[in-house]
N, C-alpha and C positions, 0 to 999 in steps of 0.2 A: 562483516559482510552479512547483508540482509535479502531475503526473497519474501515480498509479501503485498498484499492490497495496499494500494493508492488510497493514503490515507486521507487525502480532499474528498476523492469521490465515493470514499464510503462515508463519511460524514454528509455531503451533499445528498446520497441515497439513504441514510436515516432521514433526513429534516424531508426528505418527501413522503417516506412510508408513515414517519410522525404525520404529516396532514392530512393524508387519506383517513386516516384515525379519528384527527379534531374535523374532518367534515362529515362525519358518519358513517364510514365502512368499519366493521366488524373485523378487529385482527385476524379472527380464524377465518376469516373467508380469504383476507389477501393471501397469495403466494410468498413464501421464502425466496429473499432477492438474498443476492451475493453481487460482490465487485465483480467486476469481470477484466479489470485492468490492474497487472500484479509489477510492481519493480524490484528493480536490484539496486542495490544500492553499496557503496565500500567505502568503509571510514579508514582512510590511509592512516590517519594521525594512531588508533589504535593496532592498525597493523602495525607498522613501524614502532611503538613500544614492547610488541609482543614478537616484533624479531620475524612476523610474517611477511612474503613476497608475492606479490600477485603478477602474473604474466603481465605483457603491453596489451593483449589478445583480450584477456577480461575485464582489463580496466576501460578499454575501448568500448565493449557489450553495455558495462553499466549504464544506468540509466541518468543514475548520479554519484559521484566521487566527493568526498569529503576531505578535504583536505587542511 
């Protein structure tokens, strides 16, 4: 079970804070970005070896099920 950044769209928000860079803005001037869109994610295959059970209630919530 995971909670964390959208790893597309923090890669996608490097590669643009990268170009502001290669077109001439000064790191220390831009602002500190952050993802702002976080998933859940649950890897049943390692629950199920380690004998853990997750409700129907939170596998429903995930974003994505590994299965």
């Amino acid at each position: 079970m995971a909670y964390g950044p959208n790893l597309f769209d923090a890669h996608k928000l490097i590669g643009v804070y990268i170009g502001k860079i290669l077109r001439g803005a000064s790191p220390a001037d831009l602002p500190v970005e952050q993802v702002t869109k976080v998933e859940f994610l649950i890897n049943l295959n390692a629950s199920n070896k380690l004998g853990v059970a997750f409700p129907t209630a939170l596998l429903i919530r995930a974003d994505e099920v590994i299965e």
